[in-house]
C-alpha positions in Angstrom: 16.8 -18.7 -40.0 13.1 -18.5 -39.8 11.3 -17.2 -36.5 8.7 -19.0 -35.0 6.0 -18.1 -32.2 4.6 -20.8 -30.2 2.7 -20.7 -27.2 2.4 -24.0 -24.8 -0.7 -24.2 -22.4 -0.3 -26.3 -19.1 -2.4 -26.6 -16.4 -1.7 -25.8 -13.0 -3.5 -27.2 -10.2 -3.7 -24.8 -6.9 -1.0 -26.6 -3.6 -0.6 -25.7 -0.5 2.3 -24.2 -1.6 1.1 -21.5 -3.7 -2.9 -20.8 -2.8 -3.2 -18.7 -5.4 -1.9 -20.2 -8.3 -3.7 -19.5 -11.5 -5.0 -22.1 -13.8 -4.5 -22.5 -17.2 -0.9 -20.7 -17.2 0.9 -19.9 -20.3 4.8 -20.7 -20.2 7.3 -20.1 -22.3 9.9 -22.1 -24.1 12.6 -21.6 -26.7 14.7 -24.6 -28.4 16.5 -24.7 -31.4 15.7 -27.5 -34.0 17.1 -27.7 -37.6 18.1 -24.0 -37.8 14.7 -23.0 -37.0 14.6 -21.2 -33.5 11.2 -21.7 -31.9 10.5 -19.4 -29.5 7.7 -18.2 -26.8 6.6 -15.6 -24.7 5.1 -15.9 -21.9 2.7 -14.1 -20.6 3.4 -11.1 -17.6 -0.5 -11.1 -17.3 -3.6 -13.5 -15.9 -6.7 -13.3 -15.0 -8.9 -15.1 -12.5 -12.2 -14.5 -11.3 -11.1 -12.5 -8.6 -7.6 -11.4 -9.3 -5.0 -10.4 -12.0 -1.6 -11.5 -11.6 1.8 -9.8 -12.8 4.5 -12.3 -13.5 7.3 -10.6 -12.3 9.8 -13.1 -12.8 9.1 -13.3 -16.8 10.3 -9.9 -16.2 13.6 -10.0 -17.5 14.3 -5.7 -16.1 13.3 -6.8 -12.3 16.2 -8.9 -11.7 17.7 -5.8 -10.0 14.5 -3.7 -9.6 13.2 -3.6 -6.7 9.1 -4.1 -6.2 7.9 0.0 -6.1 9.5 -0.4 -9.6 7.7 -3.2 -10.6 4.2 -1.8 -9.0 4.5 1.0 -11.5 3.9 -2.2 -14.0 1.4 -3.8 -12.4 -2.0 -3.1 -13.5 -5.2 -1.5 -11.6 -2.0 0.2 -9.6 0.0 3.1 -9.3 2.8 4.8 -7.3 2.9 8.4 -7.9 6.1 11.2 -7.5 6.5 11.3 -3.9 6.5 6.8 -4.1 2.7 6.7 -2.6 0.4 3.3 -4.2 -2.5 3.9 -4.9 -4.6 0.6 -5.9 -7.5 1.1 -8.3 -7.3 5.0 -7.8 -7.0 5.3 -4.0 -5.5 4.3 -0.8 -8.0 1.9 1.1 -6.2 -1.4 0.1 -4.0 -3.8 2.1 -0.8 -5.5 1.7 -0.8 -9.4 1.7 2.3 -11.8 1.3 1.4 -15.7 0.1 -1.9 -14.8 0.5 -1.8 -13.6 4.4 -2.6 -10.5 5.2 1.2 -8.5 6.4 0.9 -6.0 8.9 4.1 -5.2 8.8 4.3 -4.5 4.8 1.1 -2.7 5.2 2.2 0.0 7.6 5.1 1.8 5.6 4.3 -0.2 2.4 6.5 2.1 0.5 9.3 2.0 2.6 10.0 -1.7 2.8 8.9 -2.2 -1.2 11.7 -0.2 -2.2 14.3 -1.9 0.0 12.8 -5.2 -1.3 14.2 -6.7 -4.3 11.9 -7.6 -6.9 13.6 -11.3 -7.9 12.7 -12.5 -4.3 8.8 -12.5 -5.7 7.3 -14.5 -8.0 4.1 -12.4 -8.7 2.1 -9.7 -7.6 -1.7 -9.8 -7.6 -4.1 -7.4 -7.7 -7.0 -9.1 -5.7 -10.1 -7.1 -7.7 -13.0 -9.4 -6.0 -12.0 -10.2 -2.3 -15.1 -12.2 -1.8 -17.0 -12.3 1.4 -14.3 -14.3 3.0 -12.9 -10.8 3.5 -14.7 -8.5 1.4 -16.4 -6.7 4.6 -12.9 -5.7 5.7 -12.4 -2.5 3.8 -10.8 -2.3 1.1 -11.6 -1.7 -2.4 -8.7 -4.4 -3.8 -6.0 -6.4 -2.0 -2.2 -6.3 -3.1 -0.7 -9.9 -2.7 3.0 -10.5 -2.7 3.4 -13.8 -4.0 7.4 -15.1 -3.1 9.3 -17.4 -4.9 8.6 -21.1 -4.4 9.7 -23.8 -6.0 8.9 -27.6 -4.5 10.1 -31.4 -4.0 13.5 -31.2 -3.3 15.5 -30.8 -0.3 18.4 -28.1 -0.1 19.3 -24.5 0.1 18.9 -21.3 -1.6 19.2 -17.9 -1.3 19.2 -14.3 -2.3 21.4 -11.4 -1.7 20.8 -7.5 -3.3 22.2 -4.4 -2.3 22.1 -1.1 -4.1 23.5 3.2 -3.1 22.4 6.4 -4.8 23.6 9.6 -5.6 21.9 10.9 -2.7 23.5 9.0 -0.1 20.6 5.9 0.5 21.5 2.3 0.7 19.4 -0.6 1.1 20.6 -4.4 1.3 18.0 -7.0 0.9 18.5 -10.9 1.7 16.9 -14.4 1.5 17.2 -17.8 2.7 15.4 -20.5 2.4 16.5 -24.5 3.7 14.8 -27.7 4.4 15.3 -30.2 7.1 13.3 -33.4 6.6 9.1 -32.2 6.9 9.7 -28.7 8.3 10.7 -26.1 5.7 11.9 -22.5 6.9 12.5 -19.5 5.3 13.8 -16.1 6.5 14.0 -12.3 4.6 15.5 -9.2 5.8 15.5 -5.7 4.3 17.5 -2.9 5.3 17.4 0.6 3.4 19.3 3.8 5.0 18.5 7.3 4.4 20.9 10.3 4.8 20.3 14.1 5.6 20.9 14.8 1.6 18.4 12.1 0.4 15.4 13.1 3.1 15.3 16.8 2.3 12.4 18.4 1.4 11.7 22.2 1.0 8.0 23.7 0.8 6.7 27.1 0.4 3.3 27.8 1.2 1.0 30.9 1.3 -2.7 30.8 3.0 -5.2 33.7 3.0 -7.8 33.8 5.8 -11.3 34.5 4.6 -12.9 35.5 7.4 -10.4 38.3 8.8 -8.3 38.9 5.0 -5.1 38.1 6.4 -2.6 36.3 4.8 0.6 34.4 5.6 3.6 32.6 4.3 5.6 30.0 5.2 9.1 29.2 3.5 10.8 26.2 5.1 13.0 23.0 4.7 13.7 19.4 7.1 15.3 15.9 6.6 14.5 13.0 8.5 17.4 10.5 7.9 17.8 7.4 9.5 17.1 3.2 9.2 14.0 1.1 8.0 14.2 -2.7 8.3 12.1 -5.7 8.0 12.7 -8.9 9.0 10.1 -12.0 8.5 10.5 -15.7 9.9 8.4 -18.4 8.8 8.3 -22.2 8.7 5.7 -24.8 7.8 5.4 -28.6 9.4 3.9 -31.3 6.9 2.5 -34.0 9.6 1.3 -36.4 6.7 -0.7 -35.9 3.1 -3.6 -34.6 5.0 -2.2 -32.2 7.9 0.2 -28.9 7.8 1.2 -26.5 10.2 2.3 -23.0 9.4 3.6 -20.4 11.4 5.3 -17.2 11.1 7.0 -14.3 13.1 8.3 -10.5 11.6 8.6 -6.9 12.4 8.8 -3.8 11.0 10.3 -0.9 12.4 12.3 2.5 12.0 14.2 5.1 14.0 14.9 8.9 12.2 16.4 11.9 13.3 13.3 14.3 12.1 14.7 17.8 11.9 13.4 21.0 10.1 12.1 24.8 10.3 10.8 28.1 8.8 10.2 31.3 8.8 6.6 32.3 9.0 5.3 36.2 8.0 1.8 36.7 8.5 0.5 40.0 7.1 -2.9 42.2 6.7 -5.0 42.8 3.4 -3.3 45.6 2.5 0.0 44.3 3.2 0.9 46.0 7.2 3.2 43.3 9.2 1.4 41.9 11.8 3.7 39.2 12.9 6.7 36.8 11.8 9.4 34.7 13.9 10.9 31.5 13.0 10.8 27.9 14.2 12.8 25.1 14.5 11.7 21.5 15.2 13.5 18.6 15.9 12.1 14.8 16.8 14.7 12.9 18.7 14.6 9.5 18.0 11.4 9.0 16.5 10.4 5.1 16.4 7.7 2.7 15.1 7.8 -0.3 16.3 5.3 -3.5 15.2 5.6 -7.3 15.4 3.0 -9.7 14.4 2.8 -13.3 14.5 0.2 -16.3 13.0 -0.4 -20.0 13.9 -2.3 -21.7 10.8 -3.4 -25.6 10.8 -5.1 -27.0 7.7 -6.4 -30.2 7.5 -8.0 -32.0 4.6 -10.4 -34.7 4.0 -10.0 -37.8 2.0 -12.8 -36.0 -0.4 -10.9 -33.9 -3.1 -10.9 -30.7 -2.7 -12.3 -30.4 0.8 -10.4 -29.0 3.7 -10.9 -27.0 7.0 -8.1 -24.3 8.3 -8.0 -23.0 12.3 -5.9 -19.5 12.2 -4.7 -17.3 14.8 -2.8 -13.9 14.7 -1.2 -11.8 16.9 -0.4 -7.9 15.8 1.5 -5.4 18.0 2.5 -1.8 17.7 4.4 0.5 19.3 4.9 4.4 18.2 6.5 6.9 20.5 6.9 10.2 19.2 8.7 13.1 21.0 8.6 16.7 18.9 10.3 20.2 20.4 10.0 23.2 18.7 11.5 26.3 19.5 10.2 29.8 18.2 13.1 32.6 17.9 13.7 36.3 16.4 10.0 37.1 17.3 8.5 40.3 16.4 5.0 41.2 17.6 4.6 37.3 18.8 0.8 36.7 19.7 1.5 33.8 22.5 4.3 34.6 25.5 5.6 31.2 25.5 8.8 30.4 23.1 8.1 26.9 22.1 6.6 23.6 23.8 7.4 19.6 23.9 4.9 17.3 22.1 5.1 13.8 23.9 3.3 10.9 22.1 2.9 6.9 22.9 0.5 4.8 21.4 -0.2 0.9 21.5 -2.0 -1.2 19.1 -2.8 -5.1 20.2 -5.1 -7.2 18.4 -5.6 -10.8 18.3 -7.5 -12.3 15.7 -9.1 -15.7 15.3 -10.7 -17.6 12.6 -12.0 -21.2 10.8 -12.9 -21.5 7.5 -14.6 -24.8 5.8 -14.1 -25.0 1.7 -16.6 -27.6 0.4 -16.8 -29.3 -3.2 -20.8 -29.4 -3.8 -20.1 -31.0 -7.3 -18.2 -30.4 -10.4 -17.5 -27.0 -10.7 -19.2 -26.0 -8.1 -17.7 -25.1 -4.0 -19.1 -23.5 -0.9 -16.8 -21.9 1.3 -18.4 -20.7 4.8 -16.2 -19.7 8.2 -16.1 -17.4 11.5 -14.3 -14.7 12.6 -13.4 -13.2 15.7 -11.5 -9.6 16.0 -10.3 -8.0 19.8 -8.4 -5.0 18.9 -7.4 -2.5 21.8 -5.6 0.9 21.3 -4.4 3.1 23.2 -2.6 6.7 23.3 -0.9 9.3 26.0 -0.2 12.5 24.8 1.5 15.9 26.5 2.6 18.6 25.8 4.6 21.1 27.9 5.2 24.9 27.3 8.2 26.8 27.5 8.7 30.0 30.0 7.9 32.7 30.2 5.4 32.1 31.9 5.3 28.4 31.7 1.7 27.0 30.6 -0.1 24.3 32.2 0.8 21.1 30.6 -2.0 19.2 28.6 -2.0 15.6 29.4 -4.4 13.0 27.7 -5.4 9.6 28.0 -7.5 7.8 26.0 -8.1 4.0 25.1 -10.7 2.4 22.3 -12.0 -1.2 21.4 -13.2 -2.8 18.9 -14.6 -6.3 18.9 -15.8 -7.7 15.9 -17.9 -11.3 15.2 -18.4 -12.0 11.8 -19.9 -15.1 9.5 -19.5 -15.6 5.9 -20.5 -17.6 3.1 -19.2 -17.9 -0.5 -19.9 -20.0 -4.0 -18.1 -20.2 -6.5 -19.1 -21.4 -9.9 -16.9 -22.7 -13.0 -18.0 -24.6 -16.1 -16.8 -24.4 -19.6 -16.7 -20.3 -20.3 -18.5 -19.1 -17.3 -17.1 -18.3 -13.9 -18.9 -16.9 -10.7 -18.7 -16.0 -7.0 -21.3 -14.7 -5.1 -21.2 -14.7 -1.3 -22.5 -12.4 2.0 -20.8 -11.6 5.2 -22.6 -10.3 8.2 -20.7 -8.6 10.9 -21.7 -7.6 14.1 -19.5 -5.1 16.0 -18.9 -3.3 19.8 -16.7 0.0 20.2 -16.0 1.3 23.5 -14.0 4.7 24.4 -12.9 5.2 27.9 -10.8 7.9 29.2 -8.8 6.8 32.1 -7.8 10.7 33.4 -11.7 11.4 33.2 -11.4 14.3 30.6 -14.3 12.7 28.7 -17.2 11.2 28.8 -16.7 7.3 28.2 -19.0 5.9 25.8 -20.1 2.7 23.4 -22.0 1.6 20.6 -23.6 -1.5 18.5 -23.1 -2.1 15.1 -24.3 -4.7 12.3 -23.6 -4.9 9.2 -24.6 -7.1 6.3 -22.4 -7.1 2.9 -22.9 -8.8 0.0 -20.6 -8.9 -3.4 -20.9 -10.7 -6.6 -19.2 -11.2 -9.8 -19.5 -13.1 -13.2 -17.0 -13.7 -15.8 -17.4 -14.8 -19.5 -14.6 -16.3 -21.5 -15.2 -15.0 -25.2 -12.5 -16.6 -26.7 -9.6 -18.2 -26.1 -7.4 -15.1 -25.8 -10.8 -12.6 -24.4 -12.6 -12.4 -21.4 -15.2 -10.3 -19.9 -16.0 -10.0 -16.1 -18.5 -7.8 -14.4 -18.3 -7.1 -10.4 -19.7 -5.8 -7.7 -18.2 -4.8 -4.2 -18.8 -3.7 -1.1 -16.9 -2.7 2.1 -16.5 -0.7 5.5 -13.9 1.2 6.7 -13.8 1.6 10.5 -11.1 4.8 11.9 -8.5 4.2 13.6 -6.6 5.3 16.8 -5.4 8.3 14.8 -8.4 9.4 13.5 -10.0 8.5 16.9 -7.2 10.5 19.8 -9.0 13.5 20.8 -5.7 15.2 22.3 -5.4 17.9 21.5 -1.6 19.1 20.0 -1.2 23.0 19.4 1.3 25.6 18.4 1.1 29.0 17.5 -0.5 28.5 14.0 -2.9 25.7 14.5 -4.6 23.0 16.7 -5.4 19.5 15.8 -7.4 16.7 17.5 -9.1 13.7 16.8 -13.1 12.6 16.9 -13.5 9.8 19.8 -17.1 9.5 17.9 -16.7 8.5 14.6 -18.3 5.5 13.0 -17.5 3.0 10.1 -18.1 3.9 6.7 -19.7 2.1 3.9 -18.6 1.7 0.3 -20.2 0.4 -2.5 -18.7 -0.8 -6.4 -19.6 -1.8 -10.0 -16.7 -2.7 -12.7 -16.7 -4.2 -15.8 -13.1 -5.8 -17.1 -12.0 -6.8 -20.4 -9.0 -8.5 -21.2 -7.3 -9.7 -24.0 -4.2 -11.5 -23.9 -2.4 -12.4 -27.2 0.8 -13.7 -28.3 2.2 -10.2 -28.6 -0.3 -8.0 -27.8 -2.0 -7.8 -24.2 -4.8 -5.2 -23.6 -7.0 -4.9 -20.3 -10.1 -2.1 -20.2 -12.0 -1.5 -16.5 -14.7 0.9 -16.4 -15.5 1.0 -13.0 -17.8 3.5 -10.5 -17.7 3.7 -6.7 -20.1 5.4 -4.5 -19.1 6.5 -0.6 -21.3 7.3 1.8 -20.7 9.2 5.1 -17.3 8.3 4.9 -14.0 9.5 6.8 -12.8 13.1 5.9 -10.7 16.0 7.1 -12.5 18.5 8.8 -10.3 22.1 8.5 -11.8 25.4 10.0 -10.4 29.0 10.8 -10.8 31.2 14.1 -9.4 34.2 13.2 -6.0 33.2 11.9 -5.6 30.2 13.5 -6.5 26.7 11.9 -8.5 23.8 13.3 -8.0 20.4 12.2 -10.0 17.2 12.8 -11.7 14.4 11.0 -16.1 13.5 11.1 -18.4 11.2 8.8 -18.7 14.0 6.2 -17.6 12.7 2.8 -20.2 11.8 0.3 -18.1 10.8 -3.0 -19.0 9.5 -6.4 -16.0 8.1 -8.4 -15.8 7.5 -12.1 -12.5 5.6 -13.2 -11.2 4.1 -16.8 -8.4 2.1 -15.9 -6.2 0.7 -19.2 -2.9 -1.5 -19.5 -1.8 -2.1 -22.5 1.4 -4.3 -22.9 2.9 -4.6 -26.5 5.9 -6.8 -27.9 6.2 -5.4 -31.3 9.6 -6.8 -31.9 10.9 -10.1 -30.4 13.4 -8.5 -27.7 11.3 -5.0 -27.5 8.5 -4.5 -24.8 6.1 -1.5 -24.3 4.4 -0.6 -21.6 1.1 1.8 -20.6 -0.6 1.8 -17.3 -3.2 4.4 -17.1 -6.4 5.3 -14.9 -8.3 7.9 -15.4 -10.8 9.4 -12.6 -13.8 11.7 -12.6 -14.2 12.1 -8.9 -17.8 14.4 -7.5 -17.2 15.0 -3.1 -19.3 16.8 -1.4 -18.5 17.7 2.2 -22.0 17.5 3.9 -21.6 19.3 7.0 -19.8 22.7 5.3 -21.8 22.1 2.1 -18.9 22.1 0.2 -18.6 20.4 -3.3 -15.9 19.3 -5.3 -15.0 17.8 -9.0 -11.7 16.8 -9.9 -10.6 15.2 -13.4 -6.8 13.4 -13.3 -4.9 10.9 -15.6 -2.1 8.9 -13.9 -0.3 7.5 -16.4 3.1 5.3 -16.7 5.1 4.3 -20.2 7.5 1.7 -20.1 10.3 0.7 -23.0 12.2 -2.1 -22.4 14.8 -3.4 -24.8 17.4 -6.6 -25.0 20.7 -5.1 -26.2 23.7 -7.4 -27.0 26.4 -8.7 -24.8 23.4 -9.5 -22.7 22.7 -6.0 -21.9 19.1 -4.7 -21.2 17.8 -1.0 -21.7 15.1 0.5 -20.2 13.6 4.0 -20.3 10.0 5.7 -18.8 8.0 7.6 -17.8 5.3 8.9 -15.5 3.3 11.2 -14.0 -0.3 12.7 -13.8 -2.5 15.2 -15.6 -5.5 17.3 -14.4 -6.0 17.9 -10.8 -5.9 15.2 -8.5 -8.0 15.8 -4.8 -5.9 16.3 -2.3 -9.1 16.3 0.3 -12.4 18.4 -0.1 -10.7 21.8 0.2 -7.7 21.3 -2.2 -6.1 19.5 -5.3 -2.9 18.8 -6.6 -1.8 20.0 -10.0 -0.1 18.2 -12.8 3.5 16.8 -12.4 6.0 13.9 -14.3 9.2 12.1 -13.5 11.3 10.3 -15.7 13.8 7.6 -16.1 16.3 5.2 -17.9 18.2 1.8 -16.7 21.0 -0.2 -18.2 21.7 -3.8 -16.9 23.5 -7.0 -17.6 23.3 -10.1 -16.3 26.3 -12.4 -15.8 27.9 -15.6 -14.7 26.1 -19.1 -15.3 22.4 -18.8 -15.2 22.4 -15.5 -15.0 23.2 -15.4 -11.1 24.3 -12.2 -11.3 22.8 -8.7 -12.5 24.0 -5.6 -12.0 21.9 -2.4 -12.5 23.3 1.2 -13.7 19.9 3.6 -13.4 19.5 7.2 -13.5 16.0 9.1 -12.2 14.9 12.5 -13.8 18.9 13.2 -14.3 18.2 16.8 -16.2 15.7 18.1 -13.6 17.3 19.1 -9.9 14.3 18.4 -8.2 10.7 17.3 -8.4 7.7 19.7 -7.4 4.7 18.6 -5.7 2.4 21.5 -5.8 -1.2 21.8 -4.4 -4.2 25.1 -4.6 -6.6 25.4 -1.7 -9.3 27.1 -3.8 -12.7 26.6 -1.2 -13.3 26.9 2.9 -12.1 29.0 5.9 -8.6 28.9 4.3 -7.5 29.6 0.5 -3.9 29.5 -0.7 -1.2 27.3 -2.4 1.9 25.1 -1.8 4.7 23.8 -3.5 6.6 20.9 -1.9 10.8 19.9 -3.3 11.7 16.6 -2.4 15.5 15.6 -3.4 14.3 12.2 -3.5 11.8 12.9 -6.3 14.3 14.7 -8.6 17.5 13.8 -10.0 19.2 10.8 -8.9 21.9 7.9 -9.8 21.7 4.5 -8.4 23.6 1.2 -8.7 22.9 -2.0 -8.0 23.1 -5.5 -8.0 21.2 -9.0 -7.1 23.4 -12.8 -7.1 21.1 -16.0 -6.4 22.4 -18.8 -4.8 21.8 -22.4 -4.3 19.2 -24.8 -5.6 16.9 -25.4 -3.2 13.1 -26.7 -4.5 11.0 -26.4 -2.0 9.2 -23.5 -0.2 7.3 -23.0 3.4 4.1 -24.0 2.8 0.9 -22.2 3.8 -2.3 -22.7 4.4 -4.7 -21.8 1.7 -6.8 -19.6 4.0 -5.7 -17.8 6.7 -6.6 -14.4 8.8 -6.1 -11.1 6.8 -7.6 -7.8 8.6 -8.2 -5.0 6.6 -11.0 -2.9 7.6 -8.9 0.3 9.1 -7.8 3.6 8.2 -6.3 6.4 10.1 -4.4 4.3 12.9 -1.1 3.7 13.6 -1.2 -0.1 12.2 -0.6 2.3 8.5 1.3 4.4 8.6 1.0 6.3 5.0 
């Protein structure tokens, strides 16, 4: 029988439905004819002009994966040991789903991915080129969760997955989606629960005090079990050809038992006890709640391609926080209090509205221009009450920022024959406020503008090559956590945020080649980044005590070589290699501290179709060099490791079941950092049971045949400009 490879191109114009369809998508077929069997492959890779997309449902292995697994296949992203994604090398991204920015999926992204099954998305998109639409919002990429969608026909479907480890966590994961007439709704919940045995962590760390030569360390272990969940409601209105109204209603939120201790044994240079006791801590019902909501109406004209969206969006959230810790068998005990009571609520509110107007100037050629208008209050009260004898004043704070934020936008975008382009600028004009309703501080405001421009160009070479060069810019503005000046103590350290800081600016350059061939697909991104007075951690000594805060003092130049390189040598074998590798220069201009870092994260991937339907999987990943931790510190090398087996059955493969086994001939994974420069010098090495060895099982049935999805509007509100508040809560 002779083997045949063909590849069939179709074109795929962008709906409603699915904004962010790509054109010119391969597909894949297979037929038998005459004892020849023709077959295809399509493609798990595309590129647009501002995006790449990971097909995750020609994925055969994420049937009963859930989407941090896939991630770790996605290109320009990674997810690290302790299951932290990083986009293009760093954290300053945002979660979207159907092209709408999530704030739920965005707070504990981690969380909710791995409780999410992966066959309830279609694709996952790495947004490289934002656009001025959004680019001023702060981030260097955008992550968009693309669901699956299918159109035209009226009836139901459905998902259902559910999995358990070795270490006690479950998660359950569902979906359904019906039609009745014009209004389409869908619904998704996520559950995973986490036990005492999966949650704990040990560390061990040891600091040296410069300026007075003492030294301590710190041995100690905690678990935090408890429930995640996620819920999500939308539904979409068609009124006629030319009119649809979206909407959509979820939450996110969490409730652990935090629990943990030490013993801590601080000692001079040459080794005389000076002091040692042991603490306990313990966070009774520790919550994060948030809810957000969005109103979206598109119309469009009789002109093709023309339309004009009005969006609204509503985001709440609520974190209370209650931490007592309790110091016993004390011995030489500098503070005569035996432990205190942290209290903490905070509240986030915004409300977000915005119009955008896409134009067709003439073939090839669109404008896209809009408004947007941001109110976003915070707010925090803190206390924290010491424990006779004698019993300490309490320390009580109030504090409550906002941010208001105009901005106007304008974007073209260019295609003919090979070449592609988007060039647009956003100007933004914003008003912060601080008040302090208890009058501990001074109140104060301030008036920004910014203007940001961003560009890029892509060539098609050939058929199966293409070459894009971009340039990016962004702020990033802190947040209420960054922001809280309470102060929160103990006998080691003191911490407090900067009611003063500003946004920060951040600028980009890339250049992306891809090649995508019938069994070969290769993508290479050079790519620099330059930070200017942006958000850092401030950490100072007085006398063996540390400070901790945050200030405009990070100047950083970044150097990355991101590669993916995805290989079928074989008809049912797949290899997979996801690397970036970073050159990172900070310099810390208020200590005048400098700092140079060389890392490679990398992740392998063998996949292969076994007989009897059975699919086998084994990889690896980890990261080399020293990775920065923050100006003072780095984290050394480390690697995890894994293999699957899975097997689909019943008819069309409704149901697969998973057996999976993570780093099953190491106990437990290390995370270990070296604090080599400022007030404080030591090292730390962190044991999570969750990153060492594991079993899990698991399984995913689909149901019903349903062919429609909720529609959305192809523009809508996405805000993505902060770090360090509680609306992320990484």
């Amino acid at each position: 029988m002779l083997l045949l490879s063909v590849v069939v191109l179709s074109a795929e114009a962008q709906t409603p439905v699915d904004s962010t369809a790509v054109q010119n998508d391969s597909t894949a077929w297979e037929r038998l004819l005459e004892g020849v069997t023709v077959t295809g492959q399509r493609q798990l890779i595309k590129q647009d002009i501002d995006r790449i997309g990971y097909d995750v449902q020609t994925d055969e292995t994420a049937r009963t994966e859930n989407v941090l697994d896939v991630l770790r296949k996605v290109p320009l992203v990674t997810v690290d040991g302790e299951d932290n994604i990083l986009v293009r090398g760093n954290a300053s991204y945002k979660i979207y789903k159907n092209g709408h920015f999530d704030p739920s999926l965005s707070k504990n992204a981690k969380e909710i991915l791995r409780a999410m099954p992966a066959s309830s998305v279609k694709r996952i998109e790495v947004v490289t080129d934002p656009g001025a639409r959004e680019d001023a919002e702060g981030v260097n990429a955008i992550l968009n969760i693309v669901m699956m969608d299918t159109r035209r026909m009226e009836g139901v479907t459905g998902s259902v997955s559910a999995g358990y480890t070795s270490l006690e966590h479950s998660n359950l994961g569902a979906s359904l989606t019906t039609q009745f007439g014009k209004l389409i709704l869908s619904a998704d919940y996520y559950y995973g629960g986490m036990s005492k045995k999966g949650t704990r962590h040990d560390a061990s760390l040891h600091r040296k005090y410069v300026q007075t030569s003492d030294e301590s360390d710190w041995t100690g272990s905690g678990s935090n079990p408890g429930n995640i969940q996620y819920a999500d409601i939308s539904a979409s209105y068609e009124i006629d050809s030319l009119n649809l109204l979206s909407a959509s209603f979820g939450g996110y939120f969490y409730k652990l038992d935090v629990q943990g201790g030490g013993d801590v044994r601080f000692y001079d240079a040459a080794g005389n006890a000076l002091y040692s006791y042991t603490d306990s801590y313990w966070m009774p019902g520790y919550s994060h709640h948030s809810w957000n909501g969005r109103l979206d109406y598109e119309h469009k004209t009789r002109r093709r391609g023309e339309k004009f969206t009005l969006s609204y969006m509503l985001a709440l959230t609520r974190q209370h926080d209650e931490q007592e810790t309790n110091y016993m068998n004390v011995v030489n005990f500098p503070f005569d209090y035996t432990g205190y009571l942290n209290y903490k609520r905070e509240r986030f509110t915004e409300h977000t509205f915005q119009a955008d107007y896409l134009r067709p100037l003439a073939e090839g050629h669109q404008l896209e221009v809009g408004a947007k208008f941001i109110d976003r209050r915070n707010s925090s009260h803190n206390r924290q009450d010491f424990y006779q004898p004698p019993m300490y004043p309490s320390y009580m704070t109030e504090f409550e920022h906002t941010t208001q934020i105009a901005a106007a936008y304008a974007d073209y975008i260019f295609n003919k024959g090979k070449w592609s382009a988007r060039a647009g600028l956003r100007y933004e004009f914003s008003y912060l406020s601080g008040h302090y309703p208890d009058a501990r501080g001074t109140d104060f405001d301030r008036y920004l503008n910014d203007w940001v421009p961003q560009a890029s160009v892509k060539y098609q070479l050939t058929d199966r090559q293409s070459l894009k060069l971009g340039y990016t810019t962004s702020i990033t503005r802190p947040g209420i956590t960054y922001l809280n000046p309470a102060v929160s103590s103990s006998a080691e350290q003191v911490s407090f945020g900067n009611a003063h800081l500003i946004s920060a600016r951040e600028q980009g350059l890339s250049l992306t080649y891809l090649y995508v061939g019938q069994r070969l697909t290769l993508q290479l991104v050079p790519a620099y980044r330059h930070y200017s007075d942006a958000l850092g951690s401030i950490v100072y000594a007085e006398g063996d005590r540390r400070y901790y805060t945050y200030g405009n003092v990070l100047r950083q130049h970044r150097y990355q070589l991101e590669g993916y390189v995805q290989w079928k040598p074989f008809g049912k074998t797949t290899i997979v290699v996801n690397t970036t590798l970073t050159d990172n220069h900070a310099e810390n201009t208020a200590a005048a501290l400098k700092q140079h870092t060389t890392s490679l994260f990398y992740y392998t991937y063998l996949s292969q179709r076994l007989p009897w339907k059975l699919t086998a999987t084994a990889y690896t990943f980890g990261n080399w060099g020293r990775s920065p931790e923050n100006i003072y510190a780095y984290a050394r090398s480390w690697q995890r490791y894994g293999f699957t087996l899975q097997r689909s059955f019943l008819s069309d493969d409704r149901l697969t079941v998973r057996l999976s086994a993570l780093s099953p001939f190491t106990k437990d994974g290390h995370y270990r950092t070296r604090t080599t420069q400022g007030d404080i010098l030591g090292w730390g090495d962190n044991v999570n049971a969750q990153s060492g060895r594991q079993f899990q099982i698991s399984a995913s049935f689909r149901f019903g045949k349903l062919k429609a999805s909720v529609k959305k509007a192809a523009a809508t509100i996405e805000n993505t400009d902060e770090v360090g508040g509680i609306i992320r809560g990484r």
